[in-house]
LOTOR-291132 format. One line per 8 residues: number of its first residue (from 1); their letters; for each residue x, y, z of C-alpha. Coordinates in steps of 0.02 Angstrom, whole numbers. Last residue first. Layout:
REM residues N
NUM	a	X/Y/Z ~ ...
REM end
This chain:
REM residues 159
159	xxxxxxxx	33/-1191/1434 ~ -129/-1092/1463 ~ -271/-994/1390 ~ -428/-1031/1497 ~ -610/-990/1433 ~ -766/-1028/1530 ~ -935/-1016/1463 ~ -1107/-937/1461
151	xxxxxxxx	-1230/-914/1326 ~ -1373/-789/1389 ~ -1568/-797/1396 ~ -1563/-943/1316 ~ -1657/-995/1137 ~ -1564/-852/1013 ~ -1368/-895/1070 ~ -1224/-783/1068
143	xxxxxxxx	-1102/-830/948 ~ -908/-852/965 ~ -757/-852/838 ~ -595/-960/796 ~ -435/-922/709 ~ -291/-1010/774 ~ -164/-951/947 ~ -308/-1034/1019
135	xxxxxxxx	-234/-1207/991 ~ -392/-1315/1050 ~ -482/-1417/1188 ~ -680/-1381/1184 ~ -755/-1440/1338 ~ -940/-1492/1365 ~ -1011/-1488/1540 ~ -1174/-1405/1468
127	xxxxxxxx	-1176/-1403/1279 ~ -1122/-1249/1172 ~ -1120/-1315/1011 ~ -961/-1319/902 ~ -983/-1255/744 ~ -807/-1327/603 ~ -797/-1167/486 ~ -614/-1126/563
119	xxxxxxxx	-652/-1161/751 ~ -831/-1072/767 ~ -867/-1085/944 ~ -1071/-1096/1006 ~ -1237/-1034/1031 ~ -1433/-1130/1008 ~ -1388/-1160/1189 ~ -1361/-1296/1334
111	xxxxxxxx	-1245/-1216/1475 ~ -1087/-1203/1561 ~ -972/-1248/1412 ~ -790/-1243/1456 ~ -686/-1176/1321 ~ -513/-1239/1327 ~ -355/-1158/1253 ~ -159/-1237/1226
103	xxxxxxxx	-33/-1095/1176 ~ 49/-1046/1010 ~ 113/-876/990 ~ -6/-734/912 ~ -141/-735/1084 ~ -316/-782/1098 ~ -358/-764/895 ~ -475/-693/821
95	xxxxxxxx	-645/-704/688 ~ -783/-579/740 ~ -938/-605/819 ~ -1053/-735/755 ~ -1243/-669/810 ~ -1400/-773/790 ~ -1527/-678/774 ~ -1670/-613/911
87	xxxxxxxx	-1527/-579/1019 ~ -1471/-671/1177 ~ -1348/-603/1301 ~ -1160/-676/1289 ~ -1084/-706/1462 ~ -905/-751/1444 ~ -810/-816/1609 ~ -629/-784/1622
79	xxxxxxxx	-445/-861/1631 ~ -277/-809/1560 ~ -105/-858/1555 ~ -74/-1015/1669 ~ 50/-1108/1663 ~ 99/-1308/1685 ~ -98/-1338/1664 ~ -127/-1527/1668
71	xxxxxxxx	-320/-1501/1566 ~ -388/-1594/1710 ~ -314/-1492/1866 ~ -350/-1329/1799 ~ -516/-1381/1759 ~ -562/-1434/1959 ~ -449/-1283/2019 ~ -570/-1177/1933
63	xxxxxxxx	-671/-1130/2064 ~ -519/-1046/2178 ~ -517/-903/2063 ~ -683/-846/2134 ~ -591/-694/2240 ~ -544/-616/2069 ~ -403/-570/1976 ~ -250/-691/1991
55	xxxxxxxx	-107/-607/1938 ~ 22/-697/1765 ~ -64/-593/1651 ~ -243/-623/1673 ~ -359/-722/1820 ~ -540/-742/1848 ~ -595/-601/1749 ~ -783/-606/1726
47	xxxxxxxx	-862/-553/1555 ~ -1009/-472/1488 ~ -1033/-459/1292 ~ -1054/-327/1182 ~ -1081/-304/997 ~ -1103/-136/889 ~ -899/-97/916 ~ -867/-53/746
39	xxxxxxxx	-701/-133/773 ~ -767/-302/814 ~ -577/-390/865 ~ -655/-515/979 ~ -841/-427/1055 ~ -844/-231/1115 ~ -913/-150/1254 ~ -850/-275/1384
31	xxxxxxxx	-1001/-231/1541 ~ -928/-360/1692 ~ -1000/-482/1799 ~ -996/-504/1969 ~ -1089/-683/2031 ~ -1225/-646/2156 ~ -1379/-650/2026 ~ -1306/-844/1992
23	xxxxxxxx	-1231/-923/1836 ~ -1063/-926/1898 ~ -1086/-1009/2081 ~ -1198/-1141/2007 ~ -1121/-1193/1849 ~ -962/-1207/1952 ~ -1032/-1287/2079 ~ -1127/-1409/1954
15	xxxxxxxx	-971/-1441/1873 ~ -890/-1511/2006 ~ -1030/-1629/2079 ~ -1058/-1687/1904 ~ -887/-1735/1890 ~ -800/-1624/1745 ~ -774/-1651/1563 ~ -949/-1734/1531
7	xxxxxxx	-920/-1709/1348 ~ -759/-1688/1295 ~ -719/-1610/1109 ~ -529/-1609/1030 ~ -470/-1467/921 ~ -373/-1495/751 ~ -370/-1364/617
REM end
């Protein structure tokens, strides 16, 4: 499975506003009671909608216009933040894919964790300002992290 990694993806200046404005007591996020496809539904995550289906979502949309413009986004499908709380152990949720037609995906890593993507049994880490280009229409899965309080990133699904 191929998937390409940039480190430093944004300006400093960029990224730091959207580290800043996401990972802030002010920034809505949102109880998901269940993780990927975990049908037992013993995981949870919290997430922030920033655009899905075709409608934008949220009044923070404008924030990603840095991203958008980098990965030369012709569509856009779906966008959100993923806020993973800590656990004592290390927790990979369940195997999925974005959507069942191919499609371009990048994680945006907002910061430095113990956490990360599984893309097949390649681990990538979760490392601030990192971006993780890939076909999500192909298995991957998430952890949380153990040695953060939370493991935060954007995902975009576009064409």
């Amino acid at each position: 499975m191929s998937f390409k990694i940039i480190d430093n993806f944004l300006s400093q200046e960029d990224f730091t506003t959207i580290k800043n404005t996401i990972i802030n007591c002010r920034f809505p996020l949102y109880y998901s009671q269940f993780v990927a496809d975990d049908v037992d539904n013993k995981h949870f995550y919290f997430i922030h909608q920033f655009y899905d289906k075709n409608f934008p979502l949220s009044d923070f949309v404008h924030i990603l216009k840095p991203i958008i413009d980098k990965i030369d986004c012709k569509s856009l499908m779906r966008a959100k933040v993923n806020c993973f709380p800590r656990t004592e152990n290390l927790i990979t949720y369940g195997e999925h894919c974005d959507y069942e037609f191919p499609h371009k995906g990048v994680i945006l890593y907002l910061n430095d964790c113990n956490g990360g993507t599984y893309v097949g049994k390649e681990f990538i880490q979760s490392k601030e300002n990192r971006a993780l280009m890939f076909d999500s229409s192909q298995f991957h899965s998430s952890t949380n992290c153990t040695d953060q309080k939370c493991r935060f990133n954007i995902n975009i699904n576009y064409f």
